[in-house]
N, C-alpha and C positions, 0 to 999 in steps of 0.2 A: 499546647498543641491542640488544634482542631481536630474533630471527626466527624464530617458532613454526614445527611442520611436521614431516611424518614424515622425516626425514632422508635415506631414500635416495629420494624423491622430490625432493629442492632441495640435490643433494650442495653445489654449486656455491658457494651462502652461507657455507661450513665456510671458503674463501681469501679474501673480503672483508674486510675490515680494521673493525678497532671494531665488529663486531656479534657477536655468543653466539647462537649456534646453541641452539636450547630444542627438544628430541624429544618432539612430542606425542604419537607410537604410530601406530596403524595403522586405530584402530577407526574406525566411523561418528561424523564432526562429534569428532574427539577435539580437534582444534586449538581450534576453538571453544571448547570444556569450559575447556581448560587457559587461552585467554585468559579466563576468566570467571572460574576461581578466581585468577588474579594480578591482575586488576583490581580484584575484593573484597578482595583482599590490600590490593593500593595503599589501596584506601579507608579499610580498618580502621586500618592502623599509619602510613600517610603523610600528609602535609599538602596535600593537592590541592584545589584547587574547582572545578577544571574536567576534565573527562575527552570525548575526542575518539572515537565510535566509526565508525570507519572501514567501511561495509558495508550492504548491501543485505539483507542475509539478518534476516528476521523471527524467528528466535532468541533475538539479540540485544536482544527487548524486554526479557525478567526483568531481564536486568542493569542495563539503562539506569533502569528504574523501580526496582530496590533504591537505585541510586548517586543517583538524585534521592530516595529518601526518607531519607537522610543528607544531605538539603540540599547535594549537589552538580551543580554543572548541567552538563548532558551535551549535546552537540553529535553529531548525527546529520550524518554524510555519507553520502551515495548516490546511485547509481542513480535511474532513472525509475521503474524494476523493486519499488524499496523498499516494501512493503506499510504500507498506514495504520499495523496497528497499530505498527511498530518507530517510524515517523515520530510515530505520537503519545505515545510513551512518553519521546521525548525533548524536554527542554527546548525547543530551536529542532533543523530539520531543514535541510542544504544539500544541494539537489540538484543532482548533477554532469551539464553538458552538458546541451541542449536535447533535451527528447523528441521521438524520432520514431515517427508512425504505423508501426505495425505489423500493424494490421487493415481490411479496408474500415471506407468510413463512421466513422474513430473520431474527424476533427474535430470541433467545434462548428457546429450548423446555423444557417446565415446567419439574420439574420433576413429574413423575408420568402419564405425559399426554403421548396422545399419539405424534410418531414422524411427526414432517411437511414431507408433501408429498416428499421435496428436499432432507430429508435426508433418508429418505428408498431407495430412487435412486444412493445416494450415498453409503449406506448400498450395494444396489446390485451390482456400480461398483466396490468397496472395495471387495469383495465376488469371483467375476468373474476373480479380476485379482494379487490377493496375491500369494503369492511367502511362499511356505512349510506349509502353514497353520498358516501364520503371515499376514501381513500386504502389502499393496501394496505403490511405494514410491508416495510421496503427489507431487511432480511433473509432475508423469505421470496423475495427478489428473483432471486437467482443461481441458487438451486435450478430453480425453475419456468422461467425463460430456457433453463437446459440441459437438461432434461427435456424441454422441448415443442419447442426452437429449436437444441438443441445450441451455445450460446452458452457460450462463457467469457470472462468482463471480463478475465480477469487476460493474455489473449491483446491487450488495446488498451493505448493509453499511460498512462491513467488509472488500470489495475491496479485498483481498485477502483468496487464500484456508487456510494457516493455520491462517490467524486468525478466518474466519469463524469455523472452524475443536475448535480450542480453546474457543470459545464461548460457546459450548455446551460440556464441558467435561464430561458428563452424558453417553455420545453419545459414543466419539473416543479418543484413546489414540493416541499420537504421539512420535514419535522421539524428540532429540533436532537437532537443525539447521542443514542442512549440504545437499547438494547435493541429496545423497541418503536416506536422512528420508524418514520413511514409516509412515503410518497412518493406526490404526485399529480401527475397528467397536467394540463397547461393548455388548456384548452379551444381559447382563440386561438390557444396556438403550434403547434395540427396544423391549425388550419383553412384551410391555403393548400396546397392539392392533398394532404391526406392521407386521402381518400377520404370515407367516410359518417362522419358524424356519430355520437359514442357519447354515449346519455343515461345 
């Protein structure tokens, strides 16, 4: 078994028994690099059909999408942390341990209750920037939150807008995947104490 890593940072792995110390260097993400050319390694000259990527870090999509386009299926382990795109790059995703809030308000709003403070903010940039009396695209979502609200998703457990946007379908309707998805506000699920009415 391998243990990637700059060497005199993990001296310690050098006296474990049955592992090879692998020296990635010193530079930025070099460990990464070097797992990434010996996994394309594995793939090209070995007989594998499954590969395990152990990691949270969104890097890790190219690999996972080369290794599935050799029809191998790849298993995402991670973090809560894990950003969409590496979890959709792989085959199936396993997320470790139960997420825990780490922002106000980053539950799902009961129904009936009234809306967290985040989403009537979200309600009003949905509101301010739709397009014909539809929806505005969930892209242009993050920008304008932190611009006007100083908000960042990636600070809640949902790490991203649509899955945030998904979590409360009480709330907002969305598109499916694509570039230009838009996301809309529900009319009914702000009408219980979330102030005036938006036409």
């Amino acid at each position: 078994m391998r243990v990637y890593g700059n060497i005199s940072l993990i001296p310690h792995w050098s006296e474990a028994p049955d592992f090879r110390l692998i020296h990635a260097g010193v530079g930025k993400n070099a460990t990464d690099l070097l797992l990434t050319v010996d996994a394309m390694e594995f793939a090209l000259t070995g007989d594998f059909s499954t590969f395990v990527i152990a990691s949270s870090d969104g890097d890790f999509s190219h690999l996972a999408l080369r290794l599935r386009e050799r029809g191998i299926m790849v298993i995402g382990v991670g973090e809560a942390k894990a950003p969409e795109r590496f979890r959709s790059a792989c085959s199936a995703f396993k997320q470790l341990g139960a997420p825990t809030p780490t922002a106000q308000n980053a539950a799902p709003t009961p129904k009936g209750k009234q809306p967290a403070k985040l989403d009537l903010r979200i309600r009003e940039t949905i509101a301010a920037n739709r397009t014909n009396g539809g929806g505005m695209r969930i892209a242009d979502l993050g920008r304008l939150m932190h611009a006007k609200f100083e908000v960042r998703i990636s600070t809640y457990p949902e790490r991203t807008w649509r899955s945030y946007l998904q979590a409360r379908e009480s709330l907002y309707d969305l598109d499916p995947k694509g570039p230009d998805a838009k996301v809309r506000f529900k009319k009914e699920g702000f009408s219980i104490g979330a102030g005036a009415d938006l036409k």
